[in-house]
N, C-alpha and C positions, 0 to 999 in steps of 0.2 A: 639631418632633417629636423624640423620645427616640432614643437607641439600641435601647431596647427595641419602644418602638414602631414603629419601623423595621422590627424584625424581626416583629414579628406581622403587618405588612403585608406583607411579602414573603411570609409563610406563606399571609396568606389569598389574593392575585395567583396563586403557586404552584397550590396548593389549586385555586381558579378554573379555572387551566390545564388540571389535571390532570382535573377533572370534565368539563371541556366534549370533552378531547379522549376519555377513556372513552366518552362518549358519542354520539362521532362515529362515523358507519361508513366502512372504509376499503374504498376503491375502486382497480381500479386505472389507470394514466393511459395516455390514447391516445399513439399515437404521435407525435400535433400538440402536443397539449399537452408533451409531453416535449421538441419542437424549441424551445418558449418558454424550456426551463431553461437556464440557463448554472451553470456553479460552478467551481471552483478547490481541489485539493486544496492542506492547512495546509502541509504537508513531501512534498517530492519527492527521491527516494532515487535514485540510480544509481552505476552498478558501471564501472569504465572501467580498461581496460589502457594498462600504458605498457612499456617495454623492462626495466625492473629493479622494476616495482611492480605492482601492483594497487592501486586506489584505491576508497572508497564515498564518496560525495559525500552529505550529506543538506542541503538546502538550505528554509529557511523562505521560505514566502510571506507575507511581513510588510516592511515599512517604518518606519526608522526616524530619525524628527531628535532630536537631542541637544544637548547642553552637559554635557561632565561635565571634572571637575577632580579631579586627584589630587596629593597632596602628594608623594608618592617613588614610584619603580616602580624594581623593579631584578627581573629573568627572568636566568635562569641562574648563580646564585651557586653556584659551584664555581673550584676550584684559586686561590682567592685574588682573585678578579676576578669581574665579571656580564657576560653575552652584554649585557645591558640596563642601564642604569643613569640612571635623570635623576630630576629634582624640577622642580614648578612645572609638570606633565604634564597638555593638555588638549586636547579636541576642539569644536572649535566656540568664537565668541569673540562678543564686544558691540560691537556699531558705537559708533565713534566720534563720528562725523561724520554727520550725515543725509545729505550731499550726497555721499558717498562712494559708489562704484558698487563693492558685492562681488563676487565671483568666480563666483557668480550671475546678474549683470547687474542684480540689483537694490538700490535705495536702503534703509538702513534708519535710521529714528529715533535718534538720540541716545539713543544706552542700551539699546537692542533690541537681542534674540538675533541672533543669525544662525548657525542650527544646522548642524552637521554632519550631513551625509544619509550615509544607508547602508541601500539596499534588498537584500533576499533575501539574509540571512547566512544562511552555512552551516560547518556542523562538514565537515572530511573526511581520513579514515584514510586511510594509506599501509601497503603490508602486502607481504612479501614473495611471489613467487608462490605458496609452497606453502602459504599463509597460516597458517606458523609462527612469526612476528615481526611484530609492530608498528614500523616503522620510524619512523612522524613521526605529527603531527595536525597539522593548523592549522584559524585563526577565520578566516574573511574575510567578503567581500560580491561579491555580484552587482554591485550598482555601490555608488559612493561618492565623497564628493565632501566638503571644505569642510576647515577647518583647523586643523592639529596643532602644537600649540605644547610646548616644553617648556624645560629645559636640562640638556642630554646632557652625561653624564662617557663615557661607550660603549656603544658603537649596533654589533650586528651584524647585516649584512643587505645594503639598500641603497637610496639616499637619489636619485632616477629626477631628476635639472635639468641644467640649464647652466647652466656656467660660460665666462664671456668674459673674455678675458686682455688683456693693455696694448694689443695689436695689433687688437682685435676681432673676435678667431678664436672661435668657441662650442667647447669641448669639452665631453664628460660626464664631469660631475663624479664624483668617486672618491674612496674612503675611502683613510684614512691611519689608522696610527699612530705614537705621538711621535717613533720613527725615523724617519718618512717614507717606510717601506715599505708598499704598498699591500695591504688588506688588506679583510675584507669580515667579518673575525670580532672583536670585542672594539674596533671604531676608536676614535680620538680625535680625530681632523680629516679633513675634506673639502679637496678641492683639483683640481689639475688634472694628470694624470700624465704630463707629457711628456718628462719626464727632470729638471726644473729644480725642481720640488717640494724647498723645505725648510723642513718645519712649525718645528721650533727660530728659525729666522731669518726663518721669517712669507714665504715665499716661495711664491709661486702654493700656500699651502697656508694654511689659518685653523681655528684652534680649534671642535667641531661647537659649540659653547656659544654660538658667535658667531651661528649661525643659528637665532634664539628662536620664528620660527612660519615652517611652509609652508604652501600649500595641495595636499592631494590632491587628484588630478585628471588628467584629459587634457587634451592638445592638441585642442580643436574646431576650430579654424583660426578663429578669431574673436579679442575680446576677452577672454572669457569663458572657466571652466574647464569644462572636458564629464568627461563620468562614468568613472571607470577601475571594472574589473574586477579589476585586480592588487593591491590593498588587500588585507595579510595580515601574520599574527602565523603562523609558523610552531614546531613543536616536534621536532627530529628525533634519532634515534636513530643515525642516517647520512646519507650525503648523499639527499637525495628531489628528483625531476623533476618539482615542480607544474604542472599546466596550469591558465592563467586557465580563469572557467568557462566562455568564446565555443572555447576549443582555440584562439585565433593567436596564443600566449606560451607557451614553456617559461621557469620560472627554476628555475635551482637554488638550494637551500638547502642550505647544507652543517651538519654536525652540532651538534646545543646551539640557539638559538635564531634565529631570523632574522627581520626585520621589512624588510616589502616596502612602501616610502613611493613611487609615480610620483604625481608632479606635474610642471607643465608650463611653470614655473619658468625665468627667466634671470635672472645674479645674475652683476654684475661683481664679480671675482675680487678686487680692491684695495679695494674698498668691502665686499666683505663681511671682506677683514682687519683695515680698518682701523674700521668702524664698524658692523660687522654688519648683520643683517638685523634690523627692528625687531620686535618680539612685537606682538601683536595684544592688545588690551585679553579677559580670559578670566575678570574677577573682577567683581563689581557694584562696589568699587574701587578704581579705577584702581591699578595696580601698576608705570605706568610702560613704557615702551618697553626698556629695559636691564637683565637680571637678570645682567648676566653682572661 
């Protein structure tokens, strides 16, 4: 069937609809019949206070898996430099291996997706009390879950894993830059801040390039990764107190861009300088384990 034809069937379907239901009489429904309905509104909006903000939350009731790829991303280009900047930027990746168990707990075919989940995104404003300023916005997700790959020139924000050191101490891992001072705006290495960090000399510090896919996600206490709620691309104006959307997480994001990655990640510290963390296959082909 045609295009055209297509569409004169849908007129005449239409048409059909609209006749039968003209011709319907409406009644209206007991109170029993009305306990059989169930529904769910599209967007749910709320309004919530914090100490320096007022927030609107509007949140979609929608679900979504993906795969998407992007050649360069870069958020915040000002004063000479990007809050964001990487190439080779993806969500969701291709199994390798059939026999390979994903962060899921499940197997997938040789060649098969394995998407990144992300249920009930939502838009939400930050606004001064007297609601004269827009202070921030950010995207996130109610939950989320699977993996982001890229290779980062600078990443502002923060990157939620451990790091384990020669001694098998776990620390949380921290952003750098190329001085080795610890930073959360414009970084260029990960590492571990105990005083001994020196990214120049490759010391408990490694280049972010080195780390080519994580998984977002939580800790379930299993094998397996469990769903985070702190999944966020933030945009502020100053510094903003976001609440995850359960209320048991403040982060702050301080001004210019900030991207909020928890996974649930351990990554010794010598292996990831010396031979980083491998990228996940994110192309139908293969691009290799090593972009850096």
């Amino acid at each position: 069937m045609n295009v055209r034809a297509c569409g004169y069937a849908a007129y005449i379907v239409l048409g059909l609809a609209m006749s039968s239901l003209a011709q319907a009489e409406l009644k209206p429904m007991s109170e029993m019949a009305m306990g059989y309905v169930t529904g769910q509104g599209f967007m749910k909006v709320e309004n919530l206070s914090g100490p320096n903000h007022e927030f609107t939350r509007m949140t979609l009731n929608m679900d979504v898996e993906t795969r998407v790829n992007m050649d360069d991303a870069k958020f915040g280009m000002i004063n000479g430099g990007s809050d964001f900047d990487a190439s080779h930027v993806a969500l969701g990746h291709i199994s390798r291996d059939a026999a390979t168990v994903q962060y899921d707990g499940n197997t997938y075919a040789s060649g098969e997706a394995v998407p990144f989940e992300a249920y009930q995104p939502y838009i939400e404003l930050a606004e001064t009390p007297d609601k004269m300023q827009l202070s921030g916005f950010r995207l996130g997700f109610g939950q989320a879950r699977g993996s982001a790959s890229s290779l980062t020139r600078s990443f502002s924000g923060n990157i939620g894993m451990k790091l384990t050191d020669s001694t098998g101490v776990e620390h949380d891992a921290t952003l750098f830059d190329a001085a080795s001072l610890a930073t959360d705006y414009r970084a260029t290495h990960i590492g571990i801040n105990d005083g001994t960090a020196d990214c120049a000399a490759g010391v408990n510090c490694a280049p972010l390039s080195h780390l080519q896919s994580i998984i977002v996600g939580a800790d379930n206490g299993g094998t397996t990764t469990g769903f985070t709620n702190d999944f966020f691309i933030g945009f502020q104006n100053e510094g903003v107190d976001w609440k995850s959307p359960t209320g048991t997480n403040v982060i702050h994001a301080g001004k210019g861009v900030f991207i909020n990655l928890p996974t649930n990640m351990k990554v010794d510290m010598n292996a990831l300088i010396t031979n980083g963390v491998d990228r996940l296959q994110t192309h139908q082909t293969d691009m290799g384990t090593r972009l850096f």
